[in-house]
C-alpha positions in Angstrom: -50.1 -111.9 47.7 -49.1 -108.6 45.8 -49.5 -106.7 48.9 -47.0 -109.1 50.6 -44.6 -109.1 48.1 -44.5 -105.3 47.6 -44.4 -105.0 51.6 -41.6 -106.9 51.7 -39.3 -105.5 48.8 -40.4 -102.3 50.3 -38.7 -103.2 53.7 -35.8 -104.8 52.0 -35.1 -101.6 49.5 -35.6 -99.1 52.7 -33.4 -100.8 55.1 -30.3 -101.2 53.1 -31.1 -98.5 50.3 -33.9 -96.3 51.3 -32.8 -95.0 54.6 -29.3 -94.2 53.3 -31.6 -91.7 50.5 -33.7 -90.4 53.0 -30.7 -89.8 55.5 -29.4 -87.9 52.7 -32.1 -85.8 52.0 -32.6 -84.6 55.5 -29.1 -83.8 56.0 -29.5 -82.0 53.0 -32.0 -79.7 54.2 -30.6 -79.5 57.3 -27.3 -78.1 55.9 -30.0 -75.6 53.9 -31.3 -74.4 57.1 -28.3 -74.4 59.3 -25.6 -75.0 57.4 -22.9 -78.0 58.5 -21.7 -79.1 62.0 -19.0 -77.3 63.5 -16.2 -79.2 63.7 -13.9 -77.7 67.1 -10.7 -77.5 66.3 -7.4 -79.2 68.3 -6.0 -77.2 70.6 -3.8 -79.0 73.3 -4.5 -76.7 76.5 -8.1 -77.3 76.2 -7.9 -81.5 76.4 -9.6 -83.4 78.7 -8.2 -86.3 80.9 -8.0 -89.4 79.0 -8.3 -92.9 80.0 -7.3 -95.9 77.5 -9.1 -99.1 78.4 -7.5 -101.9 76.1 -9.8 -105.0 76.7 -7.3 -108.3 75.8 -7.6 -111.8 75.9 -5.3 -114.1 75.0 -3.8 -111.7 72.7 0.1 -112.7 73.2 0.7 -113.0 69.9 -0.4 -108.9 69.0 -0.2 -108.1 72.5 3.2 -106.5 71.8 2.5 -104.6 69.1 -0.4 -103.2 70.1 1.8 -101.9 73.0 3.6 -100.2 71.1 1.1 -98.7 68.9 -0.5 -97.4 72.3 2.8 -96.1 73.3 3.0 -93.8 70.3 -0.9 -92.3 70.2 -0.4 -88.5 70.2 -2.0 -87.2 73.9 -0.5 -84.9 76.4 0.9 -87.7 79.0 -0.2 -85.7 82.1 -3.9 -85.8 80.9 -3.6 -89.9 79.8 -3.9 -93.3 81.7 -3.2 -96.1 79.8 -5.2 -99.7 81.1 -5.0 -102.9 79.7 -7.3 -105.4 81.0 -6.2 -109.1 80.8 -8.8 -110.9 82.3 -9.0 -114.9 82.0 -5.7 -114.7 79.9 -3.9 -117.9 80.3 -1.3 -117.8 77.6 1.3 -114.6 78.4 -0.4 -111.4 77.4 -0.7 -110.4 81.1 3.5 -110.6 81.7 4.0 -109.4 78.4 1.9 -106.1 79.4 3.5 -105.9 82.8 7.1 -105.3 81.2 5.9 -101.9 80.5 5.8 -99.3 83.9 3.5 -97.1 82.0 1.1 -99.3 81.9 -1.3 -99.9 84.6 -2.4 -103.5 84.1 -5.7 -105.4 85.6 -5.7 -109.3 85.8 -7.7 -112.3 87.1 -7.9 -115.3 86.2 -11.2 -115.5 86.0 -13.2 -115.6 83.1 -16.6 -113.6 82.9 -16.4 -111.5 80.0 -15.1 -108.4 78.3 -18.0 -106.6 80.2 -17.2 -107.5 83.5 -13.5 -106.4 83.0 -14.6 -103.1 81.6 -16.8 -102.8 84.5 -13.3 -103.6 87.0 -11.7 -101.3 84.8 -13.8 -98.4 85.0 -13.6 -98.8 88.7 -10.1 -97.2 88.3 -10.6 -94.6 86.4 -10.8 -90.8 87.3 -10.2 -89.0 84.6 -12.9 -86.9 82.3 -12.5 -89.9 79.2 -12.6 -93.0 78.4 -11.7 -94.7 75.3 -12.1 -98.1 74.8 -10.4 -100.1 72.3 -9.8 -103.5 71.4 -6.2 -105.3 71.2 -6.3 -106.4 68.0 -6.8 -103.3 66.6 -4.5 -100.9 65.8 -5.3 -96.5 65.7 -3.9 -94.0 64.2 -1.3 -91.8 66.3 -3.7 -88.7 66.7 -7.0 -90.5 67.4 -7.3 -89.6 71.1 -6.6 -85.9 70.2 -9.6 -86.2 67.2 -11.9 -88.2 69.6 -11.3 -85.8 72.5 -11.8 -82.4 70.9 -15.9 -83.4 70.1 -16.5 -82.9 74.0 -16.0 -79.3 74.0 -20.0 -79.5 73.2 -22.0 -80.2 76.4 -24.6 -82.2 74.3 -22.1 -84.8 73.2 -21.6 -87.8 75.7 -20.1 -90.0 73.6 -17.8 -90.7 70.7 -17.2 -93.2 67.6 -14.6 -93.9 65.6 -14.4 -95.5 62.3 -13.9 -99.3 61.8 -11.3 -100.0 59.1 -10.9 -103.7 57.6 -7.7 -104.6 56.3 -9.1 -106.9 53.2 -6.1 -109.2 51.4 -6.4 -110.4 47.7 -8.7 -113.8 48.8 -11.6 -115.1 46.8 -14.2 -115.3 50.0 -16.3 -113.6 51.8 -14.4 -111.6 53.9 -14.0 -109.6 51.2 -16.9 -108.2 51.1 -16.6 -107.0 54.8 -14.5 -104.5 53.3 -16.7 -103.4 51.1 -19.8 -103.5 53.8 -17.7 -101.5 56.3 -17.2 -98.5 53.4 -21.0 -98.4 53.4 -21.8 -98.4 57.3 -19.0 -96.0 57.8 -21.0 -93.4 55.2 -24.2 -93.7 57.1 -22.6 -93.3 60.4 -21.3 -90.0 59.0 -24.9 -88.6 58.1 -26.3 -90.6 61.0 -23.9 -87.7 62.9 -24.9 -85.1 60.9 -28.4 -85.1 61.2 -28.2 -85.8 65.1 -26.4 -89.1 66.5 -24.8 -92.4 65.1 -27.0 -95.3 67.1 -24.7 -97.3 68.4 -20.6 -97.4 68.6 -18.7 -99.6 67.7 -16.1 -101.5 70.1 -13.0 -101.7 68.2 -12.8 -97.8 69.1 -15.7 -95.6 71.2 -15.7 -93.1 74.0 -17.5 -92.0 76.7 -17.8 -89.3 80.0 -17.0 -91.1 82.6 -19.8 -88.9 84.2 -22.5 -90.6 82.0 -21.2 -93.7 81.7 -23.5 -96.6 83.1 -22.6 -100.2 83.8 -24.7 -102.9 82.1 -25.6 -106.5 82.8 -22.6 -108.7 83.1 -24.8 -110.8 80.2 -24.8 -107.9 77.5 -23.2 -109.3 74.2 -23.1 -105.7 72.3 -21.9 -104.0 75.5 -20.2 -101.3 73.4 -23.6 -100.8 71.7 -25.5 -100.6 75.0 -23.4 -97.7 76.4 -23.7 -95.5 74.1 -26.9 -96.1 73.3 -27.9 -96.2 77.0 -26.1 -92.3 76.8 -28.0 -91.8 74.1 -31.3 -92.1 75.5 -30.1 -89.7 78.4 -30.5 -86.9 75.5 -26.8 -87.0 74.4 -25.5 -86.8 71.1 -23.2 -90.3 69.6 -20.5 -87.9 67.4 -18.6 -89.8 64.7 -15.1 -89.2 64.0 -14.5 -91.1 60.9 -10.3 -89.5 61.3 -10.0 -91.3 64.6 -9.6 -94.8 63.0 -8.9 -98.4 64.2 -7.7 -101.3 61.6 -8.0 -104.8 61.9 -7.3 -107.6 60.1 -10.3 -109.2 58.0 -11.6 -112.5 59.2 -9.7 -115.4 58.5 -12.1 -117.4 56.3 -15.9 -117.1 56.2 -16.6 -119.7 59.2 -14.9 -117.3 61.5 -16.4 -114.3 59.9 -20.2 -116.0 60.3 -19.9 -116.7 63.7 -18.9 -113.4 64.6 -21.8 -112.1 62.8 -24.0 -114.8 64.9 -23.0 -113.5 68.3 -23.6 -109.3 67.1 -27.2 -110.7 65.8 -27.8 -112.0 69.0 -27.2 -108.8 71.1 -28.8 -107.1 68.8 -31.7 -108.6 69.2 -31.3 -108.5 73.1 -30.6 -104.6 72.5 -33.6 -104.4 71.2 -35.5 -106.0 73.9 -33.8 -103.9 76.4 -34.3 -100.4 74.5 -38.0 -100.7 73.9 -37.6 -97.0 75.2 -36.1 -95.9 71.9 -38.9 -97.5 69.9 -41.1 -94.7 70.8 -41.0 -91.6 68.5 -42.9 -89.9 70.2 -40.5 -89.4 73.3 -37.1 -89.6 70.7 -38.5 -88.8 67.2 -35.2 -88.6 65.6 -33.3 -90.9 67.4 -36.3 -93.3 67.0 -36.5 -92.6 62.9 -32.5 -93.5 63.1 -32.6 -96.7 65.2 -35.4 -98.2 63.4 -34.5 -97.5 60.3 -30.4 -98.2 60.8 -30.5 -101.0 63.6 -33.9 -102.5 64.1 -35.2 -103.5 61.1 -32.2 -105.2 59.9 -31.7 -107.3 63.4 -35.4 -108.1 63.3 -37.8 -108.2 60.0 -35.9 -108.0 57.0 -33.8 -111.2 56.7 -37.9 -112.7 56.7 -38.6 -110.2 54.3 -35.8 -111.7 51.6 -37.9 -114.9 52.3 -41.5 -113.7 51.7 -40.1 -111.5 48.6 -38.5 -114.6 46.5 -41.5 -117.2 47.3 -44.4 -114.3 46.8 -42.5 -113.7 43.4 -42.7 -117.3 42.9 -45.8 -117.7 43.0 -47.2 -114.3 41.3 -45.1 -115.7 38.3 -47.0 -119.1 38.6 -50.2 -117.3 38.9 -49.1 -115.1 35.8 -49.6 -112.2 37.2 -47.5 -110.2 34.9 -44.5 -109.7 33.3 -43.1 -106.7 35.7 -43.2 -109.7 38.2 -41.0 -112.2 35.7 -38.3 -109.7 35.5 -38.1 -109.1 39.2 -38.0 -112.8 39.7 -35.3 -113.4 37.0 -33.7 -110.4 38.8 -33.6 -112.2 42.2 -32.5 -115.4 41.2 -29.7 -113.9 39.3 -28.6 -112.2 42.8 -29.0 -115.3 44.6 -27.2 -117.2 42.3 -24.3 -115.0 42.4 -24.6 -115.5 45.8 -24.4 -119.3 45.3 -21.5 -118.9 42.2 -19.5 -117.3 45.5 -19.8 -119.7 47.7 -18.6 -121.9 45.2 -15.3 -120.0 44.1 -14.9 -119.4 47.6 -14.5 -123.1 48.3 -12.1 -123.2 45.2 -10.3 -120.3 46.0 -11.0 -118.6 42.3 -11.2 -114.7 42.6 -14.2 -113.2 41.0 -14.9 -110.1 43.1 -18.0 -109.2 41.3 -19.8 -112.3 43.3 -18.2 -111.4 46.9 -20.9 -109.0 47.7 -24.0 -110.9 47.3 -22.3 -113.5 49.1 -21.7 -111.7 51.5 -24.8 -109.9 51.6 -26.4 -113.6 51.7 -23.7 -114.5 55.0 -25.4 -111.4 56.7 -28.9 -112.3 56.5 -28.2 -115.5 57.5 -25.9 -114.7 60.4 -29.4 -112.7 61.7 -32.0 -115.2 61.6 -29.3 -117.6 63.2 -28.5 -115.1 66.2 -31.9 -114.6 66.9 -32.9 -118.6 67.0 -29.4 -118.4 68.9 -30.9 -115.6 71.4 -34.5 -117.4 72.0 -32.6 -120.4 73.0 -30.4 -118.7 75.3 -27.4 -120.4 73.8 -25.8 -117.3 73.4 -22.8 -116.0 75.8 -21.4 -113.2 76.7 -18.2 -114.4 77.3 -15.4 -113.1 74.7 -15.4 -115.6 71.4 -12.3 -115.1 69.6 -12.9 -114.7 66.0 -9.4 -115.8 64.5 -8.0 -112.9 62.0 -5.4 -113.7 59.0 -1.8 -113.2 60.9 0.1 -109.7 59.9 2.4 -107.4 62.3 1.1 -104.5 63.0 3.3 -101.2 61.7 
């Protein structure tokens, strides 16, 4: 019973404190040995053709503004194309983009998912980029430039930028998303560091077109699959934490939750179809960061929170010391902060200090219910709009 318990705070305490540490430390003898990562500088000449893919659907009411937001992203126009894809829109994002000439837009009315229209998109595309970006996200004017510069290095074939949440004053969960995405966005710069951020993220990630590889038309993390698929070629994932895109913060916790649902489904389909990058042997950094950023928090550790508070339980019933009393007074103090949020969240009270286990709580739970999700096969890839509080965009 104590070996199962310590097993399992061990887990717990590596995958959302421990690796962070250990990332640290390596990066920190890493800069001892070889100092920090050359950073190239922007020089306009030297940019690469640039392709903008802008998946959208059903957007109409931000379609506009992210537009214009587009419109006004610093990049040499002879070296950028600018495509929005509006597949299976049936409100007017598609005649709302087709106002604009400099816009090359894609259509059909058919609905098969985001993949599939990145896959019609890429089809178009010539150029020595691509970006991709969401439309309810908005970047910052000189992102393309930031992104761009990192593929003056052969060994980099792709590129991430950082996910920003806008969080309003709100007494739910959502507010800890802000708080959560402060966090990730710190590992993915030492993730960088060291060698390569596992995974990009959607809302803003870039690839050579020359590496770029389509994936099922059932992938749910598509976004997380290309890069990662680059990354297994031997490629570096760069971060550019300056290249930002913001969106809005979920607009309650339901909507937050499922979105959380479908990402712990595809991550555990990832998983299934990356069994490759398991191996340390044949990627022994890459491997050390995917375990110990991705895999063990999409597989084991949700389980782990489980076997932690009942082996506690009963090591206190058994009386097996007083070290094991505190830590079981310690978890049910979390937990019930955890359950004091959900109950000011329902009453809209603001008490910050309780938003973080909450969320921390809506996490773990989003994972065990994306993988039942997953085994049943109840997940799809088509897009699922999570609805975001309403704001125009500047």
């Amino acid at each position: 019973m104590k070996v199962a318990f310590w097993f399992s705070i061990f887990v717990v305490f590596f995958t959302y404190v421990g690796y962070g540490l250990l990332l640290y430390a390596l990066i920190s003898v890493r800069r001892w040995i070889y100092g920090r990562r050359p950073i190239p500088q922007l020089v306009d000449y030297s940019l690469p053709t640039l392709s903008l893919i802008v998946a959208a659907y059903n957007e109409e009411q931000i379609i506009e503004d992210k537009i214009r937001n587009t419109l006004n992203l610093v990049y040499p126009q002879d070296k950028l194309k600018i495509i929005f894809v509006t597949n299976g829109s049936t409100d007017r994002t598609p005649d709302l983009v087709r106002a604009y000439d400099m816009i090359q837009l894609l259509h059909s009315s058919e609905r098969k998912g985001k993949i599939t229209a990145v896959h019609q998109a890429m089809k178009s595309v010539d150029t020595d980029l691509v970006v991709f970006t969401d439309a309810n996200t908005f970047l910052n004017s000189n992102a393309l430039k930031l992104i761009a510069r990192h593929y003056h290095d052969a060994k980099v074939g792709a590129v991430s930028g950082e996910k920003r949440v806008s969080i309003e004053e709100q007494s739910d969960a959502t507010a800890g998303e802000g708080f959560y995405w402060k966090y990730e966005s710190t590992l993915k710069k030492w993730d960088s560091e060291l060698y390569s951020v596992v995974g990009a993220a959607g809302e803003l990630f870039s690839v050579r077109r020359s590496l770029y590889e389509p994936v099922p038309a059932d992938t749910i993390l598509d976004d997380f699959m290309i890069s990662m698929q680059i990354a297994q070629k031997g490629y570096r994932i760069v971060y550019e934490p300056d290249a930002y895109a913001v969106e809005l913060s979920s607009e309650n916790v339901g909507e937050e939750l499922k979105r959380k649902v479908r990402i712990a489904a595809g991550g555990i389909q990832s998983i299934v179809r990356l069994t490759a990058l398991l191996n340390p042997f044949a990627y022994p950094v890459l491997s050390f960061q995917y375990i110990g950023h991705r895999v063990l928090r999409w597989t084991i550790t949700p389980f782990m929170l489980f076997v932690a508070l009942v082996t506690n339980a009963v090591l206190v019933v058994w009386h097996a010391g007083w070290l094991y009393d505190i830590l079981l007074l310690g978890q049910l103090t979390f937990y019930g902060m955890a359950l004091g949020g959900w109950l000011l969240e329902r009453r809209k009270i603001k008490i910050k200090v309780l938003f973080i286990p909450y969320y921390f709580c809506i996490m773990n739970y989003a994972v065990l219910a994306g993988i039942i999700r997953y085994l049943s096969g109840k997940q799809s890839a088509a897009w699922e709009k999570s609805i975001r509080k309403s704001a125009v965009a500047s």
